[in-house]
Structure formats: C-alpha cells, structure tokens
C-alpha positions in Angstrom: 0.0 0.0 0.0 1.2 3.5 -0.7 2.4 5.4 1.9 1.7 8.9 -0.3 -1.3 9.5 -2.7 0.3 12.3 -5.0 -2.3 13.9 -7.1 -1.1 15.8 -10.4 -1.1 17.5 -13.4 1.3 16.9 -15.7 1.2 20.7 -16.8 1.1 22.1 -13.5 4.4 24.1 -12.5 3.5 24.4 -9.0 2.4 20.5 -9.3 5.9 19.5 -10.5 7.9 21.9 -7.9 6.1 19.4 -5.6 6.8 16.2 -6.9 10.3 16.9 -7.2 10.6 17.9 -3.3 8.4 14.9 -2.7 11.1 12.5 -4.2 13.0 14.3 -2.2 11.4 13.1 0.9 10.5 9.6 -0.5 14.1 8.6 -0.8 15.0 9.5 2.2 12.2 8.3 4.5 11.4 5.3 1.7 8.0 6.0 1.0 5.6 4.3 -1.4 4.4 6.9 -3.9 1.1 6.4 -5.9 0.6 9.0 -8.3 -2.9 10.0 -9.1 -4.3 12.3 -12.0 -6.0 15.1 -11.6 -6.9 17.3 -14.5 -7.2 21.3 -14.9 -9.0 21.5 -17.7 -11.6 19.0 -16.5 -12.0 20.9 -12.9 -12.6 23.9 -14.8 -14.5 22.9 -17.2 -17.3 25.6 -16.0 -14.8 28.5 -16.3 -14.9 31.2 -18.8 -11.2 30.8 -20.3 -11.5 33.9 -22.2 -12.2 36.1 -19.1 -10.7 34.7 -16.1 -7.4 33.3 -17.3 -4.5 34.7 -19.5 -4.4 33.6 -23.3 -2.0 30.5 -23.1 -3.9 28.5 -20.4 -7.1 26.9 -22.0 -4.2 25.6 -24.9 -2.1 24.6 -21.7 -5.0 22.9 -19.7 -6.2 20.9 -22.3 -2.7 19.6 -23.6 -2.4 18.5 -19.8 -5.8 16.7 -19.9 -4.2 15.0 -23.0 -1.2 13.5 -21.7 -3.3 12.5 -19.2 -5.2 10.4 -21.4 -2.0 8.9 -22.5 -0.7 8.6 -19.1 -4.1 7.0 -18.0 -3.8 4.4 -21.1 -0.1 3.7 -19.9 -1.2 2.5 -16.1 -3.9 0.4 -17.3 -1.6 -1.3 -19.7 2.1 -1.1 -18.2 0.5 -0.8 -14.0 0.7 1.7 -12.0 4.6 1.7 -11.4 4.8 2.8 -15.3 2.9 6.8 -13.5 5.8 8.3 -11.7 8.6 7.8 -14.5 6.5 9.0 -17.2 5.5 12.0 -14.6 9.0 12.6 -14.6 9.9 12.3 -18.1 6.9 14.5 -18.8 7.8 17.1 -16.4 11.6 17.2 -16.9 10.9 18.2 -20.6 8.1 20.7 -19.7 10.0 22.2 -17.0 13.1 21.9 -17.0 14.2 23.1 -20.7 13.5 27.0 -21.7 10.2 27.6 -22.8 9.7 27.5 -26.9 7.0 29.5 -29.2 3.9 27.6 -28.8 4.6 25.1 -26.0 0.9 25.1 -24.8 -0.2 23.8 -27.8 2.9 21.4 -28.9 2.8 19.6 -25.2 -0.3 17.1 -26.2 0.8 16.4 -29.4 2.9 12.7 -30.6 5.5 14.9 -31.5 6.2 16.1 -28.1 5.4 12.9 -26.3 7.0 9.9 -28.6 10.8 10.4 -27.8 9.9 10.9 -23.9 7.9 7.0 -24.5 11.4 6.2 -26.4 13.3 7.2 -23.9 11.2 5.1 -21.3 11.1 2.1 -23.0 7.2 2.4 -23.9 5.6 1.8 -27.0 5.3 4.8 -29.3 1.2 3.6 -29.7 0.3 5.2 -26.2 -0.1 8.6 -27.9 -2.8 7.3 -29.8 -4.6 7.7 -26.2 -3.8 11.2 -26.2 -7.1 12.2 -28.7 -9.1 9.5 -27.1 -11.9 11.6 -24.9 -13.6 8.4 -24.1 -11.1 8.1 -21.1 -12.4 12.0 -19.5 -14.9 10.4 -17.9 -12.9 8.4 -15.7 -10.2 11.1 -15.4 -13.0 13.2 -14.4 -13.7 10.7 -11.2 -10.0 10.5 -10.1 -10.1 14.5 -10.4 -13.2 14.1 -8.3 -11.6 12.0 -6.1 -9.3 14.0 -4.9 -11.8 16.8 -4.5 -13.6 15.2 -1.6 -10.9 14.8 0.2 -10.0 18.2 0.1 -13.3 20.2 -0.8 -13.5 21.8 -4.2 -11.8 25.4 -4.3 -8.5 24.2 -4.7 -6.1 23.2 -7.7 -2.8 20.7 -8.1 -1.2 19.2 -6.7 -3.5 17.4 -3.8 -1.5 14.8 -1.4 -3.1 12.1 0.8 -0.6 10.8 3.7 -1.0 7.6 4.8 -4.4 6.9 2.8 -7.3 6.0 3.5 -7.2 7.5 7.1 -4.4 9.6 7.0 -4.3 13.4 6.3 -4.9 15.1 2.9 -4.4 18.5 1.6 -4.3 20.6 -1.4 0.0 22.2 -2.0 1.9 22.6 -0.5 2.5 24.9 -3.1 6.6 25.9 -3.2 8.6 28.0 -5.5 11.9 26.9 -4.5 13.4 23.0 -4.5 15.0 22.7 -0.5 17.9 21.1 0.1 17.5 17.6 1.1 18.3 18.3 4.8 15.5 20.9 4.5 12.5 18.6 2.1 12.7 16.3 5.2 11.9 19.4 7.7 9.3 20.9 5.4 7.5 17.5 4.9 7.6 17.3 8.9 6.3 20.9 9.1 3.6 20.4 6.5 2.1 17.0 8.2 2.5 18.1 11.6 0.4 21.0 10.6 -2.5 19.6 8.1 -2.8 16.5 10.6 -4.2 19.0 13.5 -8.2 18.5 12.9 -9.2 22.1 13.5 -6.4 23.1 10.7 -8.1 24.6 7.2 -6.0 26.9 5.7 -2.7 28.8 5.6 -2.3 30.9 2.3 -1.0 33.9 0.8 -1.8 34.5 -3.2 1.9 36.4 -3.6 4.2 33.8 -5.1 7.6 33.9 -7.0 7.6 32.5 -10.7 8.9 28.9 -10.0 12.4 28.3 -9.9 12.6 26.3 -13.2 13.9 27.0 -16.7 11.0 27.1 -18.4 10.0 29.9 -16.2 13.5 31.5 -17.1 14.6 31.2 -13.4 17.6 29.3 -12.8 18.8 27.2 -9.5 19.8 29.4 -7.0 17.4 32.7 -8.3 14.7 33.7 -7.2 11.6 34.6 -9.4 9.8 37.7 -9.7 6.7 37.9 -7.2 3.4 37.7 -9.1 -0.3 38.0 -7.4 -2.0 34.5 -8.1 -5.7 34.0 -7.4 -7.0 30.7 -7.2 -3.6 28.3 -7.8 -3.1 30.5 -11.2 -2.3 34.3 -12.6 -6.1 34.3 -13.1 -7.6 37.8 -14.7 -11.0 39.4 -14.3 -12.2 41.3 -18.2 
C-alpha cells in the first residue's frame, strides 16, 4: 500500500515543484508513492477561459488533460509503477528546458510525447490515447476523487498521507526545490500542521515564478513575485 497518494497535473508548474521535493522526501524516508491524476481543464470545465485566465492556459490545460489520457492508457496497460517515470519524463521536458513559441499547444501532441515513451522504454502507440476523450470520464472521477478529500476550491497538486485515514491537503505549493536536509523538515512541518483536525487553511496568493527554466529562473534565483488567485495568474475582463 502506498504510503503517499500524489495527485497531479502533468502541466502544473507548482504540481511538479512538488513532486520533485516529494522525491525528495521519499528517498530518504522510503515511502511508497502512488501518483494520481487530476486534471485542470476538466476541474474547470465551468470557467470562462476567455475572461478569467490569460491567453495560453485553455491551450495549456487541455494539452495537460491529454497527456493525461496517455498517461491513464499507460497505467492500465504497463500498472501503476509505469505513472511516476512517465511523470517525470513529462515534467523534466516541460520544465526543465527554456520555454519555446507555442509550447501550450505542442505539449499534447505525438510529437512532443513519442521520444519521452522512447526514452522510457514504452511503445510509441500510447499517444494514440492522447485524442481519445472516451477516457475523460474516468479522469474526471480520479479528479473528483481527490476533491472530496479536500473540498473543491482548490487546484494541483493534492496529497493524501497515509491513505485512507491519514491526512490530505491541497499544496503545498513551493517555488523553491529545498535542500534535502531541509525537504525532510518541510514534509515534517507540512504533516505536523494539516494533521491537526481544527487546521483549514494557511495561504498567501503572492508567489515567485517557480524556480525552473521554463520559467527562465535558474537554481539558486529567485523569481519575480506575481499576485496569483486561485492556484493560477487568473484575470477578471
């Protein structure tokens, strides 16, 4: 049984700032990791794109909703142990490399996502999953899911400690990757705190542009404060 139910994205940068301090932690306390999907463009499927989110996202969103499919089709063919590497492969290539002209749209195509299946050792034909909508339905009950254990005005990622009866909670959300001494003291901070059953919320929508390439901020910068509303640099027209 996992010791961690890790909810994600694959398109979320806040998502994949902490799943890389999750590792973090996993390796050095060994924990089991289950990763879980949970999709943006499906949990805001009600949203007016046009006039609550800048330009890029709806493109963004839905190319995360796609590699979901294909990341759906690869853990009912390949089990669940096939989720976090592809998770990573995914999010090291989204991340991790500078940002190129149209990388919203080019993210949920077989272009992008055939060499990181190469490189894993998975057939090329899981893209195929990537136009298949027949698998939103199910995404769209894992994406519930999570939402009742959490309540439904949050975002990505959402963790659940020690499932079924352990604590859950939407974040943390982090801008920086600790060092390893300091992931272990965060994780001990952030479960100390969400396990108290009074505990709701702790937030503050100021947050620095995560420290990742894509986001042209490099290790050991830090990125420019922006005001985000909601888990996202949300507009009002």
């Amino acid at each position: 049984m996992a010791d961690l139910r890790f909810w994600f994205d694959p398109v979320c940068p806040f998502a994949w700032m902490t799943s890389k301090w999750v590792r973090q932690v996993s390796a050095q306390r060994e924990y089991a990791v289950e990763w879980r999907f949970i999709s943006l463009r499906l949990l805001n499927a009600h949203v007016d794109y046009d006039a609550h989110f800048p330009p890029e996202y709806e493109a963004g969103h839905t190319a995360g909703l796609r590699l979901l499919r294909m990341a759906a089709r690869a853990r009912e063919e390949h089990g669940p142990e096939a989720v976090g590497p592809l998770y990573e492969a995914l999010g090291g290539q989204i991340f991790e490399t500078p940002n190129e002209p149209g990388h919203e749209v080019r993210r949920g195509t077989r272009e992008f996502v055939e060499p990181v299946l190469a490189g894993l050792g998975l057939p090329a034909d899981l893209a195929a999953a990537l136009d298949d909508d027949s698998r939103d339905a199910a995404l769209r009950e894992e994406t519930d899911e999570a939402l009742a254990l959490t309540g439904k005005d949050v975002g990505t990622p959402i963790l659940h400690f020690r499932p079924p009866e352990g604590v859950a909670f939407f974040g943390p959300v982090i801008s920086r990757l600790p060092s390893d001494d300091e992931a272990v003291e965060l994780w001990d901070h952030v479960v100390g705190l969400a396990s108290f059953p009074g505990f709701a919320e702790l937030k503050r929508s100021m947050r620095e542009r995560p420290q990742l390439p894509a986001f042209g901020v490099q290790p050991g910068e830090a990125g420019r404060q922006e005001d985000w509303h909601g888990g996202s640099r949300r507009q009002k027209k």
